[in-house]
C-alpha positions in Angstrom: -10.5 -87.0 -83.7 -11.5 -90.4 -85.0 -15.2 -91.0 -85.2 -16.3 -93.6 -83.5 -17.2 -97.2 -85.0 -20.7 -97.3 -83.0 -23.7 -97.3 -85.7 -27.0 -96.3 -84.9 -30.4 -96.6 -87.0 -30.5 -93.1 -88.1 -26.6 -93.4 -89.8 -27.5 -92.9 -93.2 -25.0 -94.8 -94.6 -26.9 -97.9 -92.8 -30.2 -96.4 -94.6 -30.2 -99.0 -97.5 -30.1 -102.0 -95.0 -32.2 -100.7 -92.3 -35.3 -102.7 -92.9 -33.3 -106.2 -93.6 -35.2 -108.6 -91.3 -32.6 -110.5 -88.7 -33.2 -113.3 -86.2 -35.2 -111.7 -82.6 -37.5 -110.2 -84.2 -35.1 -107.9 -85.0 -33.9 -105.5 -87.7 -30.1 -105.8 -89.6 -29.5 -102.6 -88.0 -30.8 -103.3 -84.6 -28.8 -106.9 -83.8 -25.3 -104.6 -85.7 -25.9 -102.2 -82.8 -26.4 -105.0 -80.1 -23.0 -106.6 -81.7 -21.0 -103.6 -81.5 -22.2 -102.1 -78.4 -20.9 -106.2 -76.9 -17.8 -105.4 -79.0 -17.1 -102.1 -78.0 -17.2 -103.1 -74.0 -15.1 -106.0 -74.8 -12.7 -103.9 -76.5 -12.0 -101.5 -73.3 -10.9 -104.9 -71.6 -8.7 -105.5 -73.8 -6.6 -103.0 -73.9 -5.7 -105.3 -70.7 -4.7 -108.1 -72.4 -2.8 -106.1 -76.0 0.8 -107.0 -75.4 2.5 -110.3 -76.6 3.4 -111.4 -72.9 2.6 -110.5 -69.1 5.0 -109.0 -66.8 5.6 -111.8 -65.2 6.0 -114.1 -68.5 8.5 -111.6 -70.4 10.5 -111.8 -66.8 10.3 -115.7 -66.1 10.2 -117.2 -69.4 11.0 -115.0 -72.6 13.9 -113.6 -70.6 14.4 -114.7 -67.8 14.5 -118.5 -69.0 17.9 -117.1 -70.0 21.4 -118.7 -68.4 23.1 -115.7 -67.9 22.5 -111.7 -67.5 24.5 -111.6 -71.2 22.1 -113.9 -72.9 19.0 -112.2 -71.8 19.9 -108.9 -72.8 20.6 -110.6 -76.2 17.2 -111.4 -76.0 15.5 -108.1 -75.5 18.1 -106.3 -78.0 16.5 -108.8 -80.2 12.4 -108.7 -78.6 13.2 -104.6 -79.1 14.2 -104.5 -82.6 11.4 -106.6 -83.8 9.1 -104.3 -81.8 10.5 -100.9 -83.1 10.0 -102.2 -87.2 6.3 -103.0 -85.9 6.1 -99.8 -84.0 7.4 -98.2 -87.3 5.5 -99.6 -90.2 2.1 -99.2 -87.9 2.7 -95.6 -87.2 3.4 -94.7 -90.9 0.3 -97.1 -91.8 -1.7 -95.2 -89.1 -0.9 -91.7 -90.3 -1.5 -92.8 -94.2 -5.0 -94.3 -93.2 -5.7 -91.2 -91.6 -4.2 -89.1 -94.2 -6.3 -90.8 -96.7 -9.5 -90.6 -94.9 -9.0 -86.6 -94.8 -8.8 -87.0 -98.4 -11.9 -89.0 -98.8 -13.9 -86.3 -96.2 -12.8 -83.7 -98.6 -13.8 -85.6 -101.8 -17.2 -86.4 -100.1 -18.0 -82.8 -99.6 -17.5 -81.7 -103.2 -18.7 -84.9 -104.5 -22.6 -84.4 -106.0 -23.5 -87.7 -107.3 -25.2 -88.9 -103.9 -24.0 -92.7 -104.6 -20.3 -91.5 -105.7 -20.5 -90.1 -102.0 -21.9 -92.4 -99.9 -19.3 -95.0 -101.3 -16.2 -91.9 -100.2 -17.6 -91.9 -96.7 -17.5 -95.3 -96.0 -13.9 -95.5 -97.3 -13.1 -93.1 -94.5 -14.9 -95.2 -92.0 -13.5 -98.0 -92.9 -10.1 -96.7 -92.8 -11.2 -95.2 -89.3 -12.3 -97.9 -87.8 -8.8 -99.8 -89.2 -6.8 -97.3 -87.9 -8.6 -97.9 -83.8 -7.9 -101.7 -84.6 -4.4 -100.9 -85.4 -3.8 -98.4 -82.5 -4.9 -100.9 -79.8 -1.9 -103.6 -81.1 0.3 -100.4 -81.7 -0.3 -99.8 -77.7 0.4 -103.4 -77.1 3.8 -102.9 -78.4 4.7 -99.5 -76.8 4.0 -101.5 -73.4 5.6 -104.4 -74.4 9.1 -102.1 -75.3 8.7 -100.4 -71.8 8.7 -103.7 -70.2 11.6 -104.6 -71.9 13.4 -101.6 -70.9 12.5 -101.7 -67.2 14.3 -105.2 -67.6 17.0 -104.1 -69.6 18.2 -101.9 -67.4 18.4 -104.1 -64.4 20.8 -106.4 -66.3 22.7 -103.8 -68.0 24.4 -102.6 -64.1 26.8 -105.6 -64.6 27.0 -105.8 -68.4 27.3 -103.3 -70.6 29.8 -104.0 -74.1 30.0 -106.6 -76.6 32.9 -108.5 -74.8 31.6 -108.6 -71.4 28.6 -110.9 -73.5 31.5 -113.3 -75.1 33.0 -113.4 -71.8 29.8 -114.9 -70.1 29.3 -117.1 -72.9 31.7 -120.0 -71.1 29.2 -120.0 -68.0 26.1 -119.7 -70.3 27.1 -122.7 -72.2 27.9 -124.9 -69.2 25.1 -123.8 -66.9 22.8 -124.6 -69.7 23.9 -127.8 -70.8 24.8 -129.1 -67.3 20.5 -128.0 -66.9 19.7 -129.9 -70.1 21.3 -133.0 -68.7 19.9 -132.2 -65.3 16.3 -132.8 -67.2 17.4 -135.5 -69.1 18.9 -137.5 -65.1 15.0 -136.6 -63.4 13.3 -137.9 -67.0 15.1 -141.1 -67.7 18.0 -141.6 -64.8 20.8 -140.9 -67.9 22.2 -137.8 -70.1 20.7 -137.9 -73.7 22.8 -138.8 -76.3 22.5 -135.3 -78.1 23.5 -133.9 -74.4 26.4 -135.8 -73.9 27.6 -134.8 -77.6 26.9 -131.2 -76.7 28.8 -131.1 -73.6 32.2 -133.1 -75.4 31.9 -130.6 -77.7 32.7 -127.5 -75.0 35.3 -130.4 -74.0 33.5 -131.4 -70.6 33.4 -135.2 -70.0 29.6 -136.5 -69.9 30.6 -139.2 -67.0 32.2 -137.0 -64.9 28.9 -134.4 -65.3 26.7 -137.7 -64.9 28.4 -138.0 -61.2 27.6 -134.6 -60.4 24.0 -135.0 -61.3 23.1 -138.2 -59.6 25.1 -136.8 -56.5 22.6 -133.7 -56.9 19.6 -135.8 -57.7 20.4 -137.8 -54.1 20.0 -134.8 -51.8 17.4 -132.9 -53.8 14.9 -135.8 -53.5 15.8 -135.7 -49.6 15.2 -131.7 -49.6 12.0 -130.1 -48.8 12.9 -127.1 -50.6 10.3 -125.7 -52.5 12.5 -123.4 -55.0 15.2 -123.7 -57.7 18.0 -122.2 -55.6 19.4 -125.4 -55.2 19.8 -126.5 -58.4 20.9 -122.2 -59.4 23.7 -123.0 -56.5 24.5 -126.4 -58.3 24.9 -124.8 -61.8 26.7 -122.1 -60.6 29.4 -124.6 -58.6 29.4 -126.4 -61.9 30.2 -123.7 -64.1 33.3 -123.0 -61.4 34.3 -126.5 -61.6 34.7 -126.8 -65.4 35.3 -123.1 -66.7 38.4 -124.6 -67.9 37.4 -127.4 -70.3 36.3 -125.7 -73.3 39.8 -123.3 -73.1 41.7 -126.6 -73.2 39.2 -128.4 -75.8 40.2 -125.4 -77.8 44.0 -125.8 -77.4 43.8 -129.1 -78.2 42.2 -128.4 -81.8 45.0 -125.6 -82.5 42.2 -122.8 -82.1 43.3 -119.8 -80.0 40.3 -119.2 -76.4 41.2 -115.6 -76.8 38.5 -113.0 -77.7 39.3 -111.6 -81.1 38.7 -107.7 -79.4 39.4 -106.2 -82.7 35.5 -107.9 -84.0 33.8 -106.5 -81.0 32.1 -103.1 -80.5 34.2 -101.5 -77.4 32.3 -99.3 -74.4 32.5 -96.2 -76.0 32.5 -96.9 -79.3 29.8 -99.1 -78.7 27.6 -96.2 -77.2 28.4 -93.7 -80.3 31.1 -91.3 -78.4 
């Protein structure tokens, strides 16, 4: 069990400070007490508040911000692996700490210099009350991975290998820059030059897009509705309408559209059979 980081006046190892006047009226000790007890409820809360996003922010915007299914699972195999190298260095750091503080304990009790002593128990404290601090972001993280993996799982019912990804990556890339150039259209009634250089790129001409977003822009200032599935449906017809481009952008440079399947981790392969 870890001992707890609340002090009281009769700790001895707060004996040597005990009569330091503090503001109130107050001893050292006393206002410590007040501070951690404030601390300490604090703390409970925020076991609320320990993970890097909400729900609702890892789903809307970390992930979810994505263009396509593919893309955001790219993004939690990515959110995941940085969690599990945290999740692995703090539980090793957690189990040293506490290792270590064992060994201090021990020392302590065969220690009989009182001062040589006092300083091995408040080693151990201190590497206690590290080791709660590091458990409550440790927690963080195991919620943050479970999230993930609630999410991950949702996506993963329509794509599973390496080459279902590089086949979504034509939609991705027009859905997203069409949207870029959508922003652009409501910001300054044009397509950014950095947009329109983007979307030649992929071979897609900028005028023909700029058409399709003013057309757009017409009826969605007439519509009263509130949410994005017209401008999802919009995308999605534009994605249909110029799927083509970048395979004949390609041809035209003398590079090959076809998926180089020999590079790619396969179904089973990819899941270790």
């Amino acid at each position: 069990m870890l001992k707890k980081n609340i002090t009281t006046k009769d700790n001895e190892m707060l004996s040597d400070i005990a009569n330091i006047k503090s503001f109130g009226n107050n001893t050292l000790v006393e206002n410590l007490v007040k501070a951690e007890t404030a601390i300490k409820k604090v703390e409970r809360e925020q076991k609320n508040y320990n993970h890097s996003h909400s729900q609702f922010a890892w789903k809307h915007f970390v992930i979810g911000g994505q263009h396509s299914s593919s893309r955001s699972i790219r993004q939690i195999a990515s959110e995941i692996q940085n969690k599990k190298m945290a999740l692995i260095e703090n539980k090793y750091k957690i189990i040293k700490d506490l290792t270590q503080a064992q060994i201090y304990d021990d020392e302590a009790r065969s220690e009989r210099n009182t001062y040589k002593k006092k300083l091995l128990i408040i080693k151990a404290d201190q590497l206690r009350v590290n080791i709660e601090n590091t458990i409550t972001y440790y927690e963080g993280a195991l919620k943050d991975v479970l999230t993930l993996s609630m999410i991950y799982d949702d996506l993963t019912k329509t794509f599973n290998t390496e080459e279902d990804f590089e086949k979504a990556e034509t939609e991705y890339w027009i859905r997203r820059l069409i949207n870029q150039a959508v922003w652009d259209f409501r910001e300054t009634g044009k397509i950014r030059i950095g947009d329109q250089e983007a979307l030649e790129q992929i071979g897609i001409n900028p005028t023909s897009v700029f058409h399709d977003i003013n057309n757009f822009m017409e009826k969605e200032w007439k519509s009263d509705d509130i949410t994005t599935d017209p401008l999802n449906k919009f995308l999605a017809e534009s994605a249909k309408k110029y799927k083509s481009c970048p395979m004949k952008a390609l041809e035209s440079k003398g590079i090959s559209f076809k998926i180089v399947k020999d590079s790619l981790f396969l179904g089973e392969e990819h899941n270790g059979s």
